[in-house]
Each structure stands twice: as C-alpha cells, then as structure tokens.
C-alpha positions as CSV (number, residue, x, y, z in Angstrom):
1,X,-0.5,-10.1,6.2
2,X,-2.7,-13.1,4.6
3,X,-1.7,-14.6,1.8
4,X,-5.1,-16.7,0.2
5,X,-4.1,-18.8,-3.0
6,X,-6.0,-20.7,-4.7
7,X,-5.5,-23.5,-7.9
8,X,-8.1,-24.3,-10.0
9,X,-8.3,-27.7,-12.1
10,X,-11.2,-27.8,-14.8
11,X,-13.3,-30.3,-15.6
12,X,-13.1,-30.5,-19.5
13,X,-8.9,-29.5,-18.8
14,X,-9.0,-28.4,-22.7
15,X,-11.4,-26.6,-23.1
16,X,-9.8,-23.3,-23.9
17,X,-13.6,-21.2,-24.1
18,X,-14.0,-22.7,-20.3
19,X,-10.6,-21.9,-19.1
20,X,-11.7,-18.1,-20.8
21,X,-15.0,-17.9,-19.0
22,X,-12.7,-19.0,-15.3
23,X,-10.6,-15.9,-16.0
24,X,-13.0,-13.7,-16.6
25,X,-14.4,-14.4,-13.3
26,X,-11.6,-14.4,-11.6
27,X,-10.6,-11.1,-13.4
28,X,-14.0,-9.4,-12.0
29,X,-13.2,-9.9,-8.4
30,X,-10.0,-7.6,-8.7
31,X,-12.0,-4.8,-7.8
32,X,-13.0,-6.3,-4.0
33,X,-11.7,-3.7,-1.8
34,X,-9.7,-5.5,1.0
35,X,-7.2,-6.9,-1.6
36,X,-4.4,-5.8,-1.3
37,X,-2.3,-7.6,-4.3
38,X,-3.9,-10.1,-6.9
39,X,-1.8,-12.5,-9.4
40,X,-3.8,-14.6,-11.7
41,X,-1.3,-17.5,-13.0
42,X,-0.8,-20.6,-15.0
43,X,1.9,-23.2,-14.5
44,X,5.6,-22.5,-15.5
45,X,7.2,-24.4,-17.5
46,X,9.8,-25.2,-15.1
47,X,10.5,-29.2,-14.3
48,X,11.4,-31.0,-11.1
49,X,9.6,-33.5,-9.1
50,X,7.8,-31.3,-6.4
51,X,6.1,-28.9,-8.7
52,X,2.5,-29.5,-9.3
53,X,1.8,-28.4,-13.0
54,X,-1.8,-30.4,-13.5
55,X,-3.8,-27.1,-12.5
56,X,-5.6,-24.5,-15.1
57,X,-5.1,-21.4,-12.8
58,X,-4.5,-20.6,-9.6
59,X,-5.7,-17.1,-8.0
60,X,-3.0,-15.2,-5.4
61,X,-4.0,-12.7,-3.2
62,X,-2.3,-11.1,-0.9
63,X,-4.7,-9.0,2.6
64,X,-3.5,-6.6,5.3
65,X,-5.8,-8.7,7.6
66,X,-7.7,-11.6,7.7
67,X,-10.4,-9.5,8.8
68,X,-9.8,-8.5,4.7
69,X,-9.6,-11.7,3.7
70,X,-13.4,-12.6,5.6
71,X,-14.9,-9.4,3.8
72,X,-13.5,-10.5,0.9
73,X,-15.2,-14.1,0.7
74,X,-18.9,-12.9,1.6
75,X,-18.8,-9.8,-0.9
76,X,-21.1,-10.0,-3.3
77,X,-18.9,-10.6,-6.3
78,X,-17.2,-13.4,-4.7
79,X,-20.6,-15.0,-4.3
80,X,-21.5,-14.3,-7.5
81,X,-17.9,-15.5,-9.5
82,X,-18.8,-19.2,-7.1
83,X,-22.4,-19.1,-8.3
84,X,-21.5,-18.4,-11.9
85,X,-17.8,-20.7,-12.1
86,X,-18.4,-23.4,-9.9
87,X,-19.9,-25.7,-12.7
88,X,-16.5,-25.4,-14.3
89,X,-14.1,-26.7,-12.0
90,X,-13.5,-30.6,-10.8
91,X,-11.0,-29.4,-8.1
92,X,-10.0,-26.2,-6.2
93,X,-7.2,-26.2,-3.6
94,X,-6.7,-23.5,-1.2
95,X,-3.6,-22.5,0.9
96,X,-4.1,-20.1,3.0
97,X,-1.3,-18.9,5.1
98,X,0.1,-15.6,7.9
99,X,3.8,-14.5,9.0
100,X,5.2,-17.1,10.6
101,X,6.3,-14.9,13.1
C-alpha cells in the first residue's frame, strides 16, 4: 500500500471562489485509474497543540503500489489539475508514506 497525502494552503486563504475552483480540480482527478481510495478534506474543528489547522484542503489517496502512485502523477489529468491550480496555491505539503512493515 501507498498512502500520498497532500495539504494545500491558498494564496488569497479567503477567497471562497478560489478554494471552489481548487476542489473542483481536485474533484476531476478521482477518476485516475490506480487510485485506489480518495478523501478530499478540510480541517476539524478539533483543538490541541500538534494539529496543524492553517491549510484549505488536503487531498488523501490511498495506491495498491507505488508503481500506482507513479502512473498516477504523469497521467494526463494530474498534469493538467497542476497546470490549471498551481496559480492558486502559496504552499503544498506532501507526506507520502508505505507499511512500515
């Protein structure tokens, strides 16, 4: 299994019509074969020190392989979501991450 997750922090961080355009991209690439489970998300509202709430929306998915996971980030639509989102974002994070055995 891979596990790809990715956060997202936008440059104008209110801008609800930017934050709408992010998803929909985000939204398009569910249909990438390879993937295997997708979560869009937003931050909880839950409060402690060690949760990092500053992000618009991070992007979970979830690959048999990492063989998956490389198909995944040269298919066409994921070029295409970077080409069309980029301008959008200040900041993405990625954790990417196996079985630990």
């Amino acid at each position: 299994m891979f596990v790809h997750h990715v956060f997202f922090w936008l440059k104008n961080a209110d801008s609800e019509e930017d934050k709408s355009k992010l998803l929909e991209g985000l939204n398009k690439m569910k249909s990438i074969e390879g993937i295997r489970t997708v979560h869009i998300g937003v931050p909880a509202t839950t409060n402690r020190d060690v949760i990092e709430k500053g992000y618009a929306l991070s992007w979970l998915l979830i690959f048999d392989s990492l063989e998956d996971q490389e198909t995944y980030q040269v298919h066409p639509v994921h070029k295409n979501f970077v080409e069309e989102c980029s301008s959008l974002w200040s900041k993405v994070v990625v954790y990417d991450a196996v079985d630990a055995g």
